[in-house]
C-alpha positions as a Markdown table, in Angstrom:
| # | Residue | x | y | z |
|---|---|---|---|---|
| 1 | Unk | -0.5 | 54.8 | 29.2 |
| 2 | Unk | -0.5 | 50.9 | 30.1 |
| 3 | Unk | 2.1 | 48.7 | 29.4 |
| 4 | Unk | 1.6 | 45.1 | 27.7 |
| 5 | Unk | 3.9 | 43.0 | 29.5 |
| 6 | Unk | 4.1 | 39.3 | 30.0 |
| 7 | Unk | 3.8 | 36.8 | 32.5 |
| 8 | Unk | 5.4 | 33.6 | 31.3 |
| 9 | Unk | 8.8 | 33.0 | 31.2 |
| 10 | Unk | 11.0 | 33.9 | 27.8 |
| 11 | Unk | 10.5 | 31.1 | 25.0 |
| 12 | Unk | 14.1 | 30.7 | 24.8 |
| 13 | Unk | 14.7 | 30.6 | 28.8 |
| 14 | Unk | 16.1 | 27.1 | 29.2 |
| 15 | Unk | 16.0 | 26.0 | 32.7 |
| 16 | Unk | 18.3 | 22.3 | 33.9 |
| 17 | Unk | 15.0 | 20.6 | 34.4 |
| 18 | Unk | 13.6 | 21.4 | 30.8 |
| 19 | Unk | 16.3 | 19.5 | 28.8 |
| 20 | Unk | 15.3 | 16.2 | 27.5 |
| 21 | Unk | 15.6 | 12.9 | 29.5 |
| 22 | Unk | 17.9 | 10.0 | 29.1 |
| 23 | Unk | 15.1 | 8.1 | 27.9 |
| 24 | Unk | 13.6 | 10.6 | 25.7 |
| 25 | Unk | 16.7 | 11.1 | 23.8 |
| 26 | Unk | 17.3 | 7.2 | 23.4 |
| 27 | Unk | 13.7 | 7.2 | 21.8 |
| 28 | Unk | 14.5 | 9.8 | 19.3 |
| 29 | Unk | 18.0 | 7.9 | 18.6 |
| 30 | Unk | 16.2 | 5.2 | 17.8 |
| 31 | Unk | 13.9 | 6.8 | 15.2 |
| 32 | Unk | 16.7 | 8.5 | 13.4 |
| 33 | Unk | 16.8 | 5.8 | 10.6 |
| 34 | Unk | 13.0 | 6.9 | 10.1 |
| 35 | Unk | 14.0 | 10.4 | 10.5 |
| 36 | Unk | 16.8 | 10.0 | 7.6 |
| 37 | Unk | 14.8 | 7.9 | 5.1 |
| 38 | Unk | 11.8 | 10.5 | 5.6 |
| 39 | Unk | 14.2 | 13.1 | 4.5 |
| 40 | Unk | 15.4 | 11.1 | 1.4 |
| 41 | Unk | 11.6 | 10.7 | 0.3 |
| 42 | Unk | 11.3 | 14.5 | 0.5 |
| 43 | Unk | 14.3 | 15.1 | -1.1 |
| 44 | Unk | 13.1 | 12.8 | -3.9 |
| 45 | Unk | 10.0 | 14.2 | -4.5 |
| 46 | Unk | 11.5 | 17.5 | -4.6 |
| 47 | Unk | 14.0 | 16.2 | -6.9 |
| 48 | Unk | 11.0 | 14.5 | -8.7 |
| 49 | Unk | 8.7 | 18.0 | -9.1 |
| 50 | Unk | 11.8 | 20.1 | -10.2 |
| 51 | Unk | 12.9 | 18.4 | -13.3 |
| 52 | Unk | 10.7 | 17.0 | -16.3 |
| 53 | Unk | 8.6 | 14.0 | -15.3 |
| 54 | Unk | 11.2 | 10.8 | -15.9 |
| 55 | Unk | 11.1 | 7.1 | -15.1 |
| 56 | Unk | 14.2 | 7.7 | -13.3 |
| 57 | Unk | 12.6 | 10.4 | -11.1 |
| 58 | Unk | 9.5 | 8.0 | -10.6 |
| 59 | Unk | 11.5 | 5.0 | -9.6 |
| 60 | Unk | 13.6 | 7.5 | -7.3 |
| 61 | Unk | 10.5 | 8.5 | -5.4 |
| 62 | Unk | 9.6 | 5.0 | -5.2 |
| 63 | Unk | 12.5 | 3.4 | -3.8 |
| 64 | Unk | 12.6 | 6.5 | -1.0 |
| 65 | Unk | 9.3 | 5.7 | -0.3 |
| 66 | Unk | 9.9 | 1.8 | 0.2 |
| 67 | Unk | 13.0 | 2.7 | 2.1 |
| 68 | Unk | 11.0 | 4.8 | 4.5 |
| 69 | Unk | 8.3 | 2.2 | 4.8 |
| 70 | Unk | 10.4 | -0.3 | 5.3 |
| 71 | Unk | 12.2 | 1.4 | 7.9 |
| 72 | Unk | 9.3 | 2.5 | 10.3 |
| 73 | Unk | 7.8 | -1.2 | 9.9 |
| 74 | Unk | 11.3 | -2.4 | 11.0 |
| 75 | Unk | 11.1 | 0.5 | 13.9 |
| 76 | Unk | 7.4 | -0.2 | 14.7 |
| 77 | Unk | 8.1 | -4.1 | 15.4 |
| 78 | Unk | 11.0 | -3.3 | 17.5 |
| 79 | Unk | 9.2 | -1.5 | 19.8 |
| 80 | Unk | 6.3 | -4.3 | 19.5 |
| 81 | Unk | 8.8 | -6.6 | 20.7 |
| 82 | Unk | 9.9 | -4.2 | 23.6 |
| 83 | Unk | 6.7 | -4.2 | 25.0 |
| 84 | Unk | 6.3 | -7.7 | 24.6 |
| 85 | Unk | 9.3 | -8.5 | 26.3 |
């Protein structure tokens, strides 16, 4: 009888050199603002789709959806004027 075995290392085998860099965790602190009003639109919508179709539900969604627009504009010009400077 063969064996199946593997040849890669173990998915959850974390070696000093695989954790994220100085850099890329500066990057991902500066998209938590995007990350946090992304989860308020979902959380709206969710809100939105579980009870009876309201204005107050509508204008909800909206405003998370402004918020999180707003938000990766403001994020997307700061790093246009990062790479400007």
């Amino acid at each position: 009888m063969d064996h199946i075995v593997t040849v890669q290392e173990a998915v959850t085998a974390f070696a000093p050199w695989m954790e994220p860099t100085d850099a890329e965790l500066d990057a991902i602190e500066l998209e938590i603002p995007a990350i946090l009003a992304d989860v308020d639109l979902v959380d709206a919508e969710i809100a939105a789709l579980e009870s009876r179709p309201v204005e107050l539900g509508a204008r909800r969604t909206r405003r998370a959806r402004r918020k999180a627009l707003a938000t990766r504009v403001a994020l997307a010009n700061r790093a246009g004027c990062e790479e400007a400077a």
